[in-house]
C-alpha positions as CSV (number, residue, x, y, z in Angstrom):
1,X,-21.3,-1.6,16.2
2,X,-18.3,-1.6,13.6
3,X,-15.6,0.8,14.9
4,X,-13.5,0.5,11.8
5,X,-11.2,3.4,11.3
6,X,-11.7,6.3,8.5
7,X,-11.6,4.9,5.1
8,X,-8.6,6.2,3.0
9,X,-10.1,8.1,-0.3
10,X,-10.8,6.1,-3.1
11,X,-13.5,3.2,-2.9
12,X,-13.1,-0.4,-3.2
13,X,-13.9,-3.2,-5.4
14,X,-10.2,-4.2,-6.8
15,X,-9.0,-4.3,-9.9
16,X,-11.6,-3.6,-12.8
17,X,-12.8,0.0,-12.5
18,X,-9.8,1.3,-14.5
19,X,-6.6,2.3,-13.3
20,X,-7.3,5.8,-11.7
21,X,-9.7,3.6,-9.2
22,X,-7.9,3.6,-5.4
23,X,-8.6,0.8,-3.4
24,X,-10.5,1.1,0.2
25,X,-7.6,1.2,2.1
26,X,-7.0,2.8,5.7
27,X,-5.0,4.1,7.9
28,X,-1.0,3.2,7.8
29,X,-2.3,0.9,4.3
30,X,-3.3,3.7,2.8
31,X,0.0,5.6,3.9
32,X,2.2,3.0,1.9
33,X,-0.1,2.5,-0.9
34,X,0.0,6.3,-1.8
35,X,3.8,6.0,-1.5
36,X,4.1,3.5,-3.7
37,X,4.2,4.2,-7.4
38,X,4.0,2.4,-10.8
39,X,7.4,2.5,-10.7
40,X,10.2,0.3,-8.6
41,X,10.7,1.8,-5.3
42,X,13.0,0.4,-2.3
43,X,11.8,-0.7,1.1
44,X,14.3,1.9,2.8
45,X,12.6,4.7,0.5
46,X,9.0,3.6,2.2
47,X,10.8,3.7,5.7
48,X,12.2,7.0,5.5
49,X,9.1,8.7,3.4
50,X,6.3,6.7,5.7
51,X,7.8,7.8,8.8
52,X,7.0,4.4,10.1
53,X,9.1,1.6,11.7
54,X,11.5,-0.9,9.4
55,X,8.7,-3.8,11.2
56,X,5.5,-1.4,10.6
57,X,6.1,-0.8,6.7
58,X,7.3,-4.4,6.0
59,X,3.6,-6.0,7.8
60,X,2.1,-2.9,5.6
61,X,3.7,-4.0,2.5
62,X,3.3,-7.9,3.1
63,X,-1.3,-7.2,3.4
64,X,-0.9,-5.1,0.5
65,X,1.0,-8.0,-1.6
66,X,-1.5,-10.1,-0.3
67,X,-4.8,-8.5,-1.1
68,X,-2.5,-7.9,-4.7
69,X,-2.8,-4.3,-5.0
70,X,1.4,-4.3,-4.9
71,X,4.1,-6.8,-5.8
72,X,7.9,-7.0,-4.6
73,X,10.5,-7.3,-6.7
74,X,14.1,-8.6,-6.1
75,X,16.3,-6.6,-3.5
76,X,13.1,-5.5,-1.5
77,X,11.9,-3.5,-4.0
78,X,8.0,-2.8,-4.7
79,X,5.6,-1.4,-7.1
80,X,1.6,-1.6,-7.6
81,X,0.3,-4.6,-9.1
């Protein structure tokens, strides 16, 4: 009986389906991944737009760095991988 929350849209499968493909992502993951763009964006940008706590978008951001879907940059700044 897997009670896993709603999947975000998009499918998974990582990297190779081209770069429109979203990854299967939920919940607050999903939240932080839309916010984040190809381009540089600060933490306190993701705090204020997400709504979420400083310690909620900063455990966010660390799973998405490691299942390398974003990166972080010097001065807490973050893009997609």
């Amino acid at each position: 009986m897997d009670r896993s929350p709603e999947p975000a849209r998009g499918r998974g499968g990582g990297g190779e389906g081209g770069d429109d493909a979203e990854p299967f992502l939920a919940g607050d993951e999903a939240k932080i991944f839309g916010l984040v763009s190809e381009d540089d964006k600060q933490i306190e940008q993701l705090i204020t737009e997400s709504r979420l706590s400083a310690a909620e978008v900063s455990g966010v951001l660390m799973a998405l760095e490691l299942k390398g879907l974003i990166r972080q940059y010097p001065g807490k700044v973050f893009a997609r991988a």
